[in-house]
LUMKEMI-435267 format. One record per residue: chain; y, z, x of N, C-alpha, C in turn. Coordinates in nm, 3 decimals, decimal comma. Layout:
! residues N
<node c="A" n_py="Y" n_pz="Z" n_px="X" ca_py="Y" ca_pz="Z" ca_px="X" c_py="Y" c_pz="Z" c_px="X"/>
...
! end
This chain:
! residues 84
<node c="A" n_py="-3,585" n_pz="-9,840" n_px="2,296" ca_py="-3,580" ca_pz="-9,695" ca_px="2,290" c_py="-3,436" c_pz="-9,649" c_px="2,302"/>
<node c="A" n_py="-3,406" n_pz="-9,575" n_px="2,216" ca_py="-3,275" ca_pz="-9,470" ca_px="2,219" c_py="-3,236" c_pz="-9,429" c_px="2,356"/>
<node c="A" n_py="-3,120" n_pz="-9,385" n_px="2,372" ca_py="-3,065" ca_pz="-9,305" ca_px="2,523" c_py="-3,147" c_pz="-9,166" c_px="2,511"/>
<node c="A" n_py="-3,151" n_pz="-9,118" n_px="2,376" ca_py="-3,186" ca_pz="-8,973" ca_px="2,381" c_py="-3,295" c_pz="-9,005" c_px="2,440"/>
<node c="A" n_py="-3,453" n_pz="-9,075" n_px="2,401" ca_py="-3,549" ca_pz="-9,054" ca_px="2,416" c_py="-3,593" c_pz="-9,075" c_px="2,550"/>
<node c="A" n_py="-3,500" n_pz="-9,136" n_px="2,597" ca_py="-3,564" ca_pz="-9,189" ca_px="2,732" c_py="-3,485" c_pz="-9,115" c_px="2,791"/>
<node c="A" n_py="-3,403" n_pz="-9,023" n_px="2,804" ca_py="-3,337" ca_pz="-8,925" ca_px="2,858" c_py="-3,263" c_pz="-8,997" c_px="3,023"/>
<node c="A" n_py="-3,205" n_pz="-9,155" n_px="2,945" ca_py="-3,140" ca_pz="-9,203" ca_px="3,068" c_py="-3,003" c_pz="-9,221" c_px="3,042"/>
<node c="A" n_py="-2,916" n_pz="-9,202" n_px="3,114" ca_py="-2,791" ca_pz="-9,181" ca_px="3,080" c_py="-2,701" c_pz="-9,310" c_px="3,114"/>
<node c="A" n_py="-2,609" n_pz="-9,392" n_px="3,007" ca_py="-2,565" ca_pz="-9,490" ca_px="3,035" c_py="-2,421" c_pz="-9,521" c_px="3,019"/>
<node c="A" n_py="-2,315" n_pz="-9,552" n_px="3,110" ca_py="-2,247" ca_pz="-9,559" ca_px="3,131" c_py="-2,160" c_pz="-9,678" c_px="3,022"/>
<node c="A" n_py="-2,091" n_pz="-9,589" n_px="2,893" ca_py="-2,065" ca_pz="-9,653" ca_px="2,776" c_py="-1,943" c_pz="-9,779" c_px="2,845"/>
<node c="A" n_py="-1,916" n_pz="-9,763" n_px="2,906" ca_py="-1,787" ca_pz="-9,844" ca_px="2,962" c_py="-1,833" c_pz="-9,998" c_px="3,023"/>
<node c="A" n_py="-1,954" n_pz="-9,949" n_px="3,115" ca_py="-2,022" ca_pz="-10,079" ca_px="3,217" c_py="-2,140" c_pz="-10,100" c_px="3,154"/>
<node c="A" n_py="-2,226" n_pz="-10,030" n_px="3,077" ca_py="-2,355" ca_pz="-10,016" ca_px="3,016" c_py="-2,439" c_pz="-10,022" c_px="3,107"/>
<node c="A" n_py="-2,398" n_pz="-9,964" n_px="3,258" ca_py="-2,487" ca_pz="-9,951" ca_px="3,390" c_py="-2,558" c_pz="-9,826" c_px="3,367"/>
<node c="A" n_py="-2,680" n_pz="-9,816" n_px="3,442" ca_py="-2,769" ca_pz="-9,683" ca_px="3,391" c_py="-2,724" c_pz="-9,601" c_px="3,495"/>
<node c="A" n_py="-2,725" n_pz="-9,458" n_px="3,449" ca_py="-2,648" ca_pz="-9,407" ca_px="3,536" c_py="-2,798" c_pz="-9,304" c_px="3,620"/>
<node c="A" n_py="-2,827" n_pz="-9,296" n_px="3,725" ca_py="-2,967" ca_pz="-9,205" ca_px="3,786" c_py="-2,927" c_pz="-9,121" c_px="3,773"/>
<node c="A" n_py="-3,060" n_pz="-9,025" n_px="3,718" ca_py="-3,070" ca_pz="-8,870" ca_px="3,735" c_py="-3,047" c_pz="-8,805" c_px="3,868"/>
<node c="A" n_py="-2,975" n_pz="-8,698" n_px="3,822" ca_py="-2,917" ca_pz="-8,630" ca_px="3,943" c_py="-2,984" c_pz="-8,496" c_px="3,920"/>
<node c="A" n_py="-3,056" n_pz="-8,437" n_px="4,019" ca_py="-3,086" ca_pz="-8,332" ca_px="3,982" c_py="-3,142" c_pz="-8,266" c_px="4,132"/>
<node c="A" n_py="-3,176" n_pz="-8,084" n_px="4,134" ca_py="-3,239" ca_pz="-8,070" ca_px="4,225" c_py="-3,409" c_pz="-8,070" c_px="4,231"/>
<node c="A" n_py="-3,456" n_pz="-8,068" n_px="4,324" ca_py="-3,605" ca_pz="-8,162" ca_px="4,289" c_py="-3,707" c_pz="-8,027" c_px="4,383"/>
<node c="A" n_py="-3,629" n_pz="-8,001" n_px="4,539" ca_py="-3,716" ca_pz="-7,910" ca_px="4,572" c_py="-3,613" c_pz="-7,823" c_px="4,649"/>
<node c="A" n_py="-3,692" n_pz="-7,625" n_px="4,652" ca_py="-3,599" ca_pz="-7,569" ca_px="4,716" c_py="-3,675" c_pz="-7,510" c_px="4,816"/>
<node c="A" n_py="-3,665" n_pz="-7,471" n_px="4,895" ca_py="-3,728" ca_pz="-7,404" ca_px="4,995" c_py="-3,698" c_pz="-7,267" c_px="5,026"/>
<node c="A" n_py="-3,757" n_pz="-7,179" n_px="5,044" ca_py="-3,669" ca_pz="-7,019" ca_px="5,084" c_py="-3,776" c_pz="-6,969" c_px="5,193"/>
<node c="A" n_py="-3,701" n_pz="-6,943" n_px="5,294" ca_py="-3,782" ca_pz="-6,903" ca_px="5,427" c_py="-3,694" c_pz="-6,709" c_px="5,443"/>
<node c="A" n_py="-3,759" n_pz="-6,678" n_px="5,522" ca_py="-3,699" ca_pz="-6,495" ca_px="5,539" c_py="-3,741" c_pz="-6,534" c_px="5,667"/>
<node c="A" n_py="-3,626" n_pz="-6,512" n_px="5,764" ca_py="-3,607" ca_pz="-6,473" ca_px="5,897" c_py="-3,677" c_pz="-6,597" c_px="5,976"/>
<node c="A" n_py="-3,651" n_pz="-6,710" n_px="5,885" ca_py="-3,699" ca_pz="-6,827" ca_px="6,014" c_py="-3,851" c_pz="-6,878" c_px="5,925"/>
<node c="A" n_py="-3,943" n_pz="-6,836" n_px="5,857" ca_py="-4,035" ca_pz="-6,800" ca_px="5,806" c_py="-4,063" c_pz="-6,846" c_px="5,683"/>
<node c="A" n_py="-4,166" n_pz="-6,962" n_px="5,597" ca_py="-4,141" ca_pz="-7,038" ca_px="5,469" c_py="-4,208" c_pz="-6,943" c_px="5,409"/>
<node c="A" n_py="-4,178" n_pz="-6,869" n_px="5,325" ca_py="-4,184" ca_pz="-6,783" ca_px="5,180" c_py="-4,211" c_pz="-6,814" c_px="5,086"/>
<node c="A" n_py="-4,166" n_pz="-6,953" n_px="4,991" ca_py="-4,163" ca_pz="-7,000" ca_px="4,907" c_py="-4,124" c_pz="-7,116" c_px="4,896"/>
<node c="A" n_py="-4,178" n_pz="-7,193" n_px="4,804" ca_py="-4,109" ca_pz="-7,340" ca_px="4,771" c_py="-4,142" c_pz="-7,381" c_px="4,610"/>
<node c="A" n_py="-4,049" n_pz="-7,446" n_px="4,551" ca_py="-4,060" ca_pz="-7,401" ca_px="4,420" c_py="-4,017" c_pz="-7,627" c_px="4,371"/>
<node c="A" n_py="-4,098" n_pz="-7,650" n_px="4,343" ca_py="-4,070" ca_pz="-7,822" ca_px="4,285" c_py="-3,997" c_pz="-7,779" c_px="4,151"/>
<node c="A" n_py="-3,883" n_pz="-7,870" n_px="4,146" ca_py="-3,780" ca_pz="-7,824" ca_px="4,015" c_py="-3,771" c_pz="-7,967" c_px="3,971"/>
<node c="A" n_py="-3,791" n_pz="-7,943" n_px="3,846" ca_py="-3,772" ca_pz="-8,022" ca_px="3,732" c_py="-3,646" c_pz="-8,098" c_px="3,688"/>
<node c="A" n_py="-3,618" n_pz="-8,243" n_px="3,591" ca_py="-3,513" ca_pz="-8,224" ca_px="3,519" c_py="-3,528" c_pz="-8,124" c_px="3,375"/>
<node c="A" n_py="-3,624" n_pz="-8,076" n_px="3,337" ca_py="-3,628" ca_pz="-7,979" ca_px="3,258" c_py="-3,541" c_pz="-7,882" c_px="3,264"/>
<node c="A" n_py="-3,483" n_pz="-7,855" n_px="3,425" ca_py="-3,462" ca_pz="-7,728" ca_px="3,411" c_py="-3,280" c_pz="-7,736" c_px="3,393"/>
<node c="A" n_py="-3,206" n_pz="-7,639" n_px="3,352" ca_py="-3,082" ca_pz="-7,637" ca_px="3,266" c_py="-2,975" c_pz="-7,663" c_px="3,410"/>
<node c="A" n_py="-2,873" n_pz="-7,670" n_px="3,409" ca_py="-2,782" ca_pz="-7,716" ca_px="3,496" c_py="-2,692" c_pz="-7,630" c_px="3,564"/>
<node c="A" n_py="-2,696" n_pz="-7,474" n_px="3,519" ca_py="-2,717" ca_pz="-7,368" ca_px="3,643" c_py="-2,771" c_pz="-7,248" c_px="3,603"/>
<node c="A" n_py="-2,924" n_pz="-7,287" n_px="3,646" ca_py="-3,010" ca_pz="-7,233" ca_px="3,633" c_py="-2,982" c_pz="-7,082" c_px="3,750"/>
<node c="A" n_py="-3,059" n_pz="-6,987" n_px="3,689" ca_py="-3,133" ca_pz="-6,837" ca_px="3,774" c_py="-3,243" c_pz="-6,883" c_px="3,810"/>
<node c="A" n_py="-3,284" n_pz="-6,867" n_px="3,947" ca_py="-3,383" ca_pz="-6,925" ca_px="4,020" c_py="-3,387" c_pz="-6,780" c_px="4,145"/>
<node c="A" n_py="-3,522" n_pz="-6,675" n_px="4,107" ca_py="-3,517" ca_pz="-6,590" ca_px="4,164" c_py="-3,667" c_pz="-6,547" c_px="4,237"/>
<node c="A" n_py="-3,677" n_pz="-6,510" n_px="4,363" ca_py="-3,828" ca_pz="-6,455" ca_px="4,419" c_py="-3,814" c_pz="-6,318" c_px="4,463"/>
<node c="A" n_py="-3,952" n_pz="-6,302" n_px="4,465" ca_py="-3,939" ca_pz="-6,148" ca_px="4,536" c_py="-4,003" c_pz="-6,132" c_px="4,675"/>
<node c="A" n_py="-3,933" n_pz="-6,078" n_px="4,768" ca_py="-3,986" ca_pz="-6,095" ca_px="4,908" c_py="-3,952" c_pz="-5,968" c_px="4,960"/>
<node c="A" n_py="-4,043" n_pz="-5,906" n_px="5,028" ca_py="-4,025" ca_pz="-5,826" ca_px="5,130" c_py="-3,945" c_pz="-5,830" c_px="5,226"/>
<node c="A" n_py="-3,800" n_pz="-5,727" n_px="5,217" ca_py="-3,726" ca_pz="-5,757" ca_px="5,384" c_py="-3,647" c_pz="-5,649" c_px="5,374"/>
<node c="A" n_py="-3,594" n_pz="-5,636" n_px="5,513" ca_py="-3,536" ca_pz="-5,531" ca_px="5,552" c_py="-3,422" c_pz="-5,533" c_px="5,586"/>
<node c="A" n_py="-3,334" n_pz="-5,420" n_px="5,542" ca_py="-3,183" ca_pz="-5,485" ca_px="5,622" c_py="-3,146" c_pz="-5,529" c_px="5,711"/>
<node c="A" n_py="-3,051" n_pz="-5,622" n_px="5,728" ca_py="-3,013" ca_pz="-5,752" ca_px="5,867" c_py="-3,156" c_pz="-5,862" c_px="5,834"/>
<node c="A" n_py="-3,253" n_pz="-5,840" n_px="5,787" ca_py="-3,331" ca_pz="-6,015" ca_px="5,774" c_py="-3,243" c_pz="-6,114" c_px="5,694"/>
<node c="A" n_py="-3,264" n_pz="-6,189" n_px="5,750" ca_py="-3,213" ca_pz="-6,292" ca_px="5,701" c_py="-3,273" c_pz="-6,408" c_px="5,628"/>
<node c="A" n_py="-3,245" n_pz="-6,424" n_px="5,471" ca_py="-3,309" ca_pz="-6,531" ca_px="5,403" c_py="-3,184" c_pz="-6,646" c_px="5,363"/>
<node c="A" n_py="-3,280" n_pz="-6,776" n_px="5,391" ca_py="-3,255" ca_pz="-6,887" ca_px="5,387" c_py="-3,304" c_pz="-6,975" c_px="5,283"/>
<node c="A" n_py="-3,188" n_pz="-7,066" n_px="5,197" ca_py="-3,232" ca_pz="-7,135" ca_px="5,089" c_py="-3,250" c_pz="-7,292" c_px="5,115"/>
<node c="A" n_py="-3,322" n_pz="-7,364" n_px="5,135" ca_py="-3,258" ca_pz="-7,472" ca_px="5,137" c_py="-3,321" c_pz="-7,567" c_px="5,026"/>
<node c="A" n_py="-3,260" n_pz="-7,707" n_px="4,988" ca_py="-3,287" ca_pz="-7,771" ca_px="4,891" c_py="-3,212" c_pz="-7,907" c_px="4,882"/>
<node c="A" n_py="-3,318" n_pz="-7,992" n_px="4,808" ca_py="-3,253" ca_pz="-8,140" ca_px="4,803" c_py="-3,261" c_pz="-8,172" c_px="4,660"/>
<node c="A" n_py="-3,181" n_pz="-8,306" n_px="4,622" ca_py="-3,211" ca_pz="-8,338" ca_px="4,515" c_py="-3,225" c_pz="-8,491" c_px="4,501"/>
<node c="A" n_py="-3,244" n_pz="-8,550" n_px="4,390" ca_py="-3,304" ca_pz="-8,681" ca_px="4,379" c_py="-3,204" c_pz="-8,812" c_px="4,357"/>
<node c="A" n_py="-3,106" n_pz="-8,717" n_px="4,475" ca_py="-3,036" ca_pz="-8,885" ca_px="4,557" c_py="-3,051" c_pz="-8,851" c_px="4,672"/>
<node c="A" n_py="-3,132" n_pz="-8,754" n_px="4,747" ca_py="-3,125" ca_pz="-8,773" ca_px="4,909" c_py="-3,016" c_pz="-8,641" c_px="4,935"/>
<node c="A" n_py="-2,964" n_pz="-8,580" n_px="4,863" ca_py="-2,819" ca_pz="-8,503" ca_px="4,918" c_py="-2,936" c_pz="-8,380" c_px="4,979"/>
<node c="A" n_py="-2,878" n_pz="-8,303" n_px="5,069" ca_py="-2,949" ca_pz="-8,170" ca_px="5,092" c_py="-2,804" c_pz="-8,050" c_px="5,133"/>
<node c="A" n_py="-2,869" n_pz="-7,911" n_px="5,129" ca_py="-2,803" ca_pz="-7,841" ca_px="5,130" c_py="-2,851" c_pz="-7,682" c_px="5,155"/>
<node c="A" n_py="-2,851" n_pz="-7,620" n_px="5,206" ca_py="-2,869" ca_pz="-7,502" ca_px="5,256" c_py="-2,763" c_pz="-7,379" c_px="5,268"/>
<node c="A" n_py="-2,795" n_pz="-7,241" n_px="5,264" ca_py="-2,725" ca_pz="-7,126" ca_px="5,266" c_py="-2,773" c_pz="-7,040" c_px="5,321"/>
<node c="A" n_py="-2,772" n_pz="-6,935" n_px="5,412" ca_py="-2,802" ca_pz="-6,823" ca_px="5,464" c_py="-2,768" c_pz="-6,672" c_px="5,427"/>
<node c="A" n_py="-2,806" n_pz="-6,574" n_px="5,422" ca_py="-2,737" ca_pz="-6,435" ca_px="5,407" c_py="-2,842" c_pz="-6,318" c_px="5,477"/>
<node c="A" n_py="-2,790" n_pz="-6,262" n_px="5,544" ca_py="-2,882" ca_pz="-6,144" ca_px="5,614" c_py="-2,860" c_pz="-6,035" c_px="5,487"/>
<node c="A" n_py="-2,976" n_pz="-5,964" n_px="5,464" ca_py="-2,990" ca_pz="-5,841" ca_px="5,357" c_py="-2,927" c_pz="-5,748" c_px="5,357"/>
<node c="A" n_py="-2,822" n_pz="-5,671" n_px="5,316" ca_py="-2,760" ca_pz="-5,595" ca_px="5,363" c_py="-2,594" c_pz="-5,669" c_px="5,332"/>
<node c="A" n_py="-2,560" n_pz="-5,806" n_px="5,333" ca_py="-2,454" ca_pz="-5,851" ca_px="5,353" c_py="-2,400" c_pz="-5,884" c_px="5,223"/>
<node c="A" n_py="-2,502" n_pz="-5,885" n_px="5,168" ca_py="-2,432" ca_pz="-5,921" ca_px="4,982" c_py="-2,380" c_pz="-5,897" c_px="4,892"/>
<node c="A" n_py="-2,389" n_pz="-5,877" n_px="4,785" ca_py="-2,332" ca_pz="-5,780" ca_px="4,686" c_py="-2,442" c_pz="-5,743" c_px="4,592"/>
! end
């Protein structure tokens, strides 16, 4: 099978396969609180708009967090009111 079809990416130099990197799951909690969780694809484009709608009030605070499919994780915070 082709590189295209198998959508694995190979390192023309070493011909080592190179693993998909991607984010896999995100989490969004409001004020401490799980809201949402959304399983992400490699389908999806490489900086993606990824948006919910939640009820909150100024000063709550929503929280993103998310991993991807080497183990990395990563999280962000912002109280409502503080953004742009």
């Amino acid at each position: 099978m082709s590189e295209k079809r198998t959508r694995i990416r190979v390192n023309p130099q070493t011909q080592e396969k190179i693993p998909a990197h991607f984010i896999q799951k995100m989490i969004f909690l409001l004020n401490g609180k799980e809201v949402a969780i959304a399983d992400v694809g490699q389908g999806v484009s490489k900086d993606p708009l990824i948006s919910i709608r939640i009820k909150a009030n100024r000063g709550d605070k929503v929280k993103v967090m998310w991993s991807d499919t080497l183990g990395e994780k990563d999280e962000t915070e912002i109280a409502i009111g503080d953004g742009a």
